[in-house]
C-alpha positions as CSV (number, residue, x, y, z in Angstrom):
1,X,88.9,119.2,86.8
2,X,87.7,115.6,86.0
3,X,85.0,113.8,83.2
4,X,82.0,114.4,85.8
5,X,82.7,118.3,85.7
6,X,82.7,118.3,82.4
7,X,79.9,116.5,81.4
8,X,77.8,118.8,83.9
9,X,79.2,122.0,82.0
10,X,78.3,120.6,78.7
11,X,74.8,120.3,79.6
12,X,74.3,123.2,81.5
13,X,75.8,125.2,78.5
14,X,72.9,123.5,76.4
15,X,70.2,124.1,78.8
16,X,71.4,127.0,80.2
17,X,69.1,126.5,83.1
18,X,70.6,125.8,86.6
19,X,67.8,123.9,87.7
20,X,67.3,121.7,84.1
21,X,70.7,120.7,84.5
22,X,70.3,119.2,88.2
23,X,67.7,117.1,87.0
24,X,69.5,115.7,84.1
25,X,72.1,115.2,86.1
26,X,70.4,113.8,89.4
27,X,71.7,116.2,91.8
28,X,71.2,119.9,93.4
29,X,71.1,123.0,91.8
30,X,73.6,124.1,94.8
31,X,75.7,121.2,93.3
32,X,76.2,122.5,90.1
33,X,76.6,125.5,90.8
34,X,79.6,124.5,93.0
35,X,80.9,122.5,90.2
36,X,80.9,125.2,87.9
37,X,82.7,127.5,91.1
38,X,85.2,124.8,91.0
39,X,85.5,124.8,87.1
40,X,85.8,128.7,86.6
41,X,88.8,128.4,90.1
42,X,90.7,125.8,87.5
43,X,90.0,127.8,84.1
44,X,90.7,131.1,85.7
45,X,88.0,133.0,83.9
46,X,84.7,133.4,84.5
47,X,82.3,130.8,82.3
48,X,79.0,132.0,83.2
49,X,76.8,135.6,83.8
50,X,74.1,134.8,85.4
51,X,71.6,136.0,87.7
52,X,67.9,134.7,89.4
53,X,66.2,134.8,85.7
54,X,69.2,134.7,83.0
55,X,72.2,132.4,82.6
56,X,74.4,133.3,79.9
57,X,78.0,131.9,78.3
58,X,80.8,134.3,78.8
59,X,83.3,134.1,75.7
60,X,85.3,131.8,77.6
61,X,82.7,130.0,78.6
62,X,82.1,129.4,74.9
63,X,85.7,128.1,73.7
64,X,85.0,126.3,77.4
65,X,82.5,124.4,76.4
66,X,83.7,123.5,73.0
67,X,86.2,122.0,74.6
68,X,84.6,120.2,77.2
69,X,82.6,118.4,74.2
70,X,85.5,117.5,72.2
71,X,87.6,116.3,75.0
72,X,84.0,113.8,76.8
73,X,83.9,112.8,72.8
74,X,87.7,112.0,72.4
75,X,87.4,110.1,75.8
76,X,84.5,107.8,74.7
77,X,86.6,106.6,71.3
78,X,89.2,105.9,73.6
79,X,87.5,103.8,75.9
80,X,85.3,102.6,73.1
81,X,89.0,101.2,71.6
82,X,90.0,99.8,74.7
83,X,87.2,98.1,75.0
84,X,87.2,96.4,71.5
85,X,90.9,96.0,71.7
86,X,89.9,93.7,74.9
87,X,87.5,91.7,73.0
88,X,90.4,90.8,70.2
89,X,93.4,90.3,72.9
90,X,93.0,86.4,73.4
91,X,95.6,84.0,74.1
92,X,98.1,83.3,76.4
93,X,100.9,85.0,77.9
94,X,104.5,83.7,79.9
95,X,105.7,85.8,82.6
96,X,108.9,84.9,84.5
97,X,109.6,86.8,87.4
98,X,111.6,85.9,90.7
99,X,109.6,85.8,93.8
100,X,110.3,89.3,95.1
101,X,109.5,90.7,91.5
102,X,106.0,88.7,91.6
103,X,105.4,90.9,94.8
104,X,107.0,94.2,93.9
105,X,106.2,94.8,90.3
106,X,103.7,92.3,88.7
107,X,100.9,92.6,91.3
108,X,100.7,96.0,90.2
109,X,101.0,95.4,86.8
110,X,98.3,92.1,86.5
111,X,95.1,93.5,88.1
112,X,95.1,96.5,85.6
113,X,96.0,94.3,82.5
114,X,93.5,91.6,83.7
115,X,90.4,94.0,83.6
116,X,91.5,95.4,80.5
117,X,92.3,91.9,78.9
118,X,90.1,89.4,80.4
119,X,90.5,86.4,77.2
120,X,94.5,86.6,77.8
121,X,95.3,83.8,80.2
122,X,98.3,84.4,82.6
123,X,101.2,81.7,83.0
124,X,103.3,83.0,85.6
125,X,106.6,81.2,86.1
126,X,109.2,82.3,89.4
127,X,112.8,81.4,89.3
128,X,116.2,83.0,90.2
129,X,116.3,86.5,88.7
130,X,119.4,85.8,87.1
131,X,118.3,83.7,84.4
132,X,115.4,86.4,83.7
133,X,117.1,87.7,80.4
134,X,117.9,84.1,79.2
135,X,114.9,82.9,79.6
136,X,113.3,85.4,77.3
137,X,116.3,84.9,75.0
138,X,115.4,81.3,74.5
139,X,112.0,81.7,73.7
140,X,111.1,80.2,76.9
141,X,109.2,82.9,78.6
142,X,107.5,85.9,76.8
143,X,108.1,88.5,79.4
144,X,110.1,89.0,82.3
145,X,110.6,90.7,85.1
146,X,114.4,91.8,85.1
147,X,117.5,94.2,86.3
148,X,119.0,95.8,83.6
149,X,122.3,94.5,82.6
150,X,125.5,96.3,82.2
151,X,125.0,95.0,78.6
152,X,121.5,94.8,77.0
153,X,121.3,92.0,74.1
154,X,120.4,93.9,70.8
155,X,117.6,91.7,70.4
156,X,115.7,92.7,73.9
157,X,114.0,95.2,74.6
158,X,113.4,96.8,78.3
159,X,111.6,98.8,80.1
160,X,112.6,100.2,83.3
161,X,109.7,101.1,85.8
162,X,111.2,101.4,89.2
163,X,115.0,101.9,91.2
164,X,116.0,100.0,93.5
165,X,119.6,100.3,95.7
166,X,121.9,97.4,96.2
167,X,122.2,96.7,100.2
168,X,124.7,94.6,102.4
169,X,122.8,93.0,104.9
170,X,123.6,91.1,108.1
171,X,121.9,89.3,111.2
172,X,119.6,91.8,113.3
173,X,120.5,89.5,116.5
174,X,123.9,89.5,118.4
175,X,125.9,86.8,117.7
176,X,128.8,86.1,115.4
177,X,129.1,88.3,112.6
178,X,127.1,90.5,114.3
179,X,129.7,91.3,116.5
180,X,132.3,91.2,114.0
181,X,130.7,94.5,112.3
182,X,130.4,96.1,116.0
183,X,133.9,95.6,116.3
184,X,135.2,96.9,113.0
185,X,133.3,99.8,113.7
186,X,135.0,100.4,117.0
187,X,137.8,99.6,115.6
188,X,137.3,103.2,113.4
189,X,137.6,101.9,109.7
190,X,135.5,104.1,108.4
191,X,133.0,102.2,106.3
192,X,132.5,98.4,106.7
193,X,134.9,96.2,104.4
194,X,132.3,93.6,103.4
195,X,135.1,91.3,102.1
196,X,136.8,90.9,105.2
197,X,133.5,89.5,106.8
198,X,132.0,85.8,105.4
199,X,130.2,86.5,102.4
200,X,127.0,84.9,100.9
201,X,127.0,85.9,97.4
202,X,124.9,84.9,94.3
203,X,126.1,82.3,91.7
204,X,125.6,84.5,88.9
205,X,123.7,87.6,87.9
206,X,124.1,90.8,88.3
207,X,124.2,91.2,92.0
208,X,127.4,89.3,92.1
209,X,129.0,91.5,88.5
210,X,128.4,94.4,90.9
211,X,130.0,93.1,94.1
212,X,133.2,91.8,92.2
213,X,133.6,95.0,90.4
214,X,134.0,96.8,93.6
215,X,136.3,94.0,94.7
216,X,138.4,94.6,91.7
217,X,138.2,98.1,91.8
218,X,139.5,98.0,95.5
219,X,142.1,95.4,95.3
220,X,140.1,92.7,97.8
221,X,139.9,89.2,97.7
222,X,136.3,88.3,99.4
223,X,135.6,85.8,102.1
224,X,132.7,83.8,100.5
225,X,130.8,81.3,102.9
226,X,128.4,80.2,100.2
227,X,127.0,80.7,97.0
228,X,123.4,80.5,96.7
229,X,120.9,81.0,93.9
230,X,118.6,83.7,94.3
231,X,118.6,86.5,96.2
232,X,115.9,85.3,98.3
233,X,118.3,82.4,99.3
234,X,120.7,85.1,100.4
235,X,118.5,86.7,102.8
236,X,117.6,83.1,104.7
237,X,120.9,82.7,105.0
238,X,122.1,86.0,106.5
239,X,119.6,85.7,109.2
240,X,120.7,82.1,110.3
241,X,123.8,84.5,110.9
242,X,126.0,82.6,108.3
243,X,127.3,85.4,106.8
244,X,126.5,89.3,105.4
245,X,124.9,89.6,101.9
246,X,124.4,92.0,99.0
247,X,120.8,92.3,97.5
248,X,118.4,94.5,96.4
249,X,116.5,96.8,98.7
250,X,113.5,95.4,96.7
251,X,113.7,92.0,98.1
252,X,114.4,93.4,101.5
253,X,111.0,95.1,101.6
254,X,109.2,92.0,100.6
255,X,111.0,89.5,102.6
256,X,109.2,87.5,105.2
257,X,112.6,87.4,106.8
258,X,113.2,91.0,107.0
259,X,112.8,91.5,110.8
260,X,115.8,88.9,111.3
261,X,118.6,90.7,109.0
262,X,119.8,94.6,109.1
263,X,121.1,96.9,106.9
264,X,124.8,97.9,107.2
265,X,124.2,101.3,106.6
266,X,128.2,102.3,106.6
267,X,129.1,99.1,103.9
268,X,130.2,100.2,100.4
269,X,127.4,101.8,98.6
270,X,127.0,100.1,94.7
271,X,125.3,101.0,91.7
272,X,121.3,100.6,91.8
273,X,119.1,98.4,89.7
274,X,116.9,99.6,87.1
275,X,114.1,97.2,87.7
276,X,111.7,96.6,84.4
277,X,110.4,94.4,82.1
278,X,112.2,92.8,79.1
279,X,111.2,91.0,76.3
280,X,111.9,89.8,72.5
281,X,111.5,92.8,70.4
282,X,110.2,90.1,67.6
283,X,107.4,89.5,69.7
284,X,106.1,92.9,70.1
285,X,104.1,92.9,67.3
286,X,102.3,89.6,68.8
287,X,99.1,91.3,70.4
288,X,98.7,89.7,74.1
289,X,102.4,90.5,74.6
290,X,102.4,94.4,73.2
291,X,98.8,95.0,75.1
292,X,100.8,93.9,78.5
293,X,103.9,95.7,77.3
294,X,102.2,98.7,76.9
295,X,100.1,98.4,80.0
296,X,102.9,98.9,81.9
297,X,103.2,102.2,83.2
298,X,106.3,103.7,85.2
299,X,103.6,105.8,86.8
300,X,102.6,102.9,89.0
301,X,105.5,102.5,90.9
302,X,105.4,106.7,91.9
């Protein structure tokens, strides 16, 4: 059932007439009739008697077609309110994301708010995704695109929209720590101790809070190569074959590297991001930033 089917049965219940009704609505009487088929399949009732000289509402084709009028009528004040809540949105808006985020979660999140909001101008801003929270924190940014900490700040709000699992990640071609993994695994030690292997970890963030809590929780001092900001740093420098790495799957499906690193499938499995926007609940109530905040629907990322 969709807004075209509807419209059709509303007029056809006026006119009554099979023929009337294709004209209005510039198509076949075999059209409509299929369209009321379809309509009467969905309801489960029969909407119309009719036969080659009378066409005649059924009882529930009555209640049908009150509703169909109520529901096209409450669907042009809504898009009659959207459309003069566009013309009021004005201004601008700051978005920080990390790269990987600007791929994986704003581009499906701008093109919807841009037609909808076409006076609010967009100032996008990419940086490690660590300092996401922070930046909103210190008024710097308006929104961002963030993991949700193990501890929210009372003053965000955040809104999760998609999953993604934390991966440990090493060279796709033979070479050195390529073959160290091979070995450990023919060695028979179950799964793959990533902190007996070099390690190229974040700076800060929540990717590395994750990794040392297993550390701690298993009683293992890591082998760390480098520290690097960014997660996007991390996969560059696993597929030079410096060392194994811990990041989102997220940034893995978005990497231009992502041919030249692998996925230890038997390494330690850690807890998954929720992946959503944050911002300053005082700022909510500031138009451009609530019409984007609300604009952002989980169902997008299905």
């Amino acid at each position: 059932m969709d807004f075209r089917q509807l419209e059709i049965f509303t007029i056809l219940a006026k006119e009554l007439h099979f023929a009337r009704t294709a004209k209005q609505c510039h198509m076949t009487a075999s059209a409509v009739t299929r369209s009321v088929q379809r309509l009467e399949e969905t309801v489960g009732h029969q909407l119309l008697v009719r036969n080659n000289r009378h066409v005649e509402l059924t009882p529930a084709g009555s209640d049908f077609a009150l509703f169909a009028s109520e529901t096209l009528e409450e669907w042009r004040r809504f898009r009659q309110s959207l459309d003069s809540r566009a013309d009021r949105v004005e201004g601008s808006l700051k978005i920080y994301s990390s790269v990987t985020g600007s791929y994986s979660i704003l581009s499906r999140l701008l093109g919807t708010f841009r037609q909808a909001y076409p006076n609010v101008e967009i100032i996008l801003h990419t940086g490690d995704q660590a300092e996401a929270i922070d930046q909103v924190l210190s008024g710097s940014e308006d929104i961002a695109s963030a993991a949700l900490p193990d501890v929210l700040p009372a003053s965000i709000a955040f809104k999760t929209l998609t999953f993604s699992p934390l991966r440990f990640i090493m060279p796709a071609e033979a070479g050195g720590i390529y073959e160290d993994v091979t070995r450990m695994r023919q060695q028979g030690r179950g799964e793959i101790n990533p902190a007996q292997l070099p390690l190229i970890i974040a700076e800060r963030g929540l990717t590395r809070s994750r990794l040392e809590a297993w550390l701690r929780k298993n009683q293992q001092k890591p082998n760390v190569y480098a520290e690097v900001s960014g997660h996007e740093a991390i996969v560059s420098m696993v597929a030079l074959g410096f060392g194994i790495g811990l990041v989102p799957e997220l940034v893995i499906q978005h990497s231009p590297l992502q041919d030249q690193i692998r996925v230890i499938d038997d390494a330690p499995e850690l807890q998954a991001f929720q992946i959503g926007l944050c911002v300053a609940k005082e700022k909510l109530n500031q138009p451009a930033i609530r019409a984007f905040w609300d604009s952002a629907n989980p169902s997008l990322f299905l």
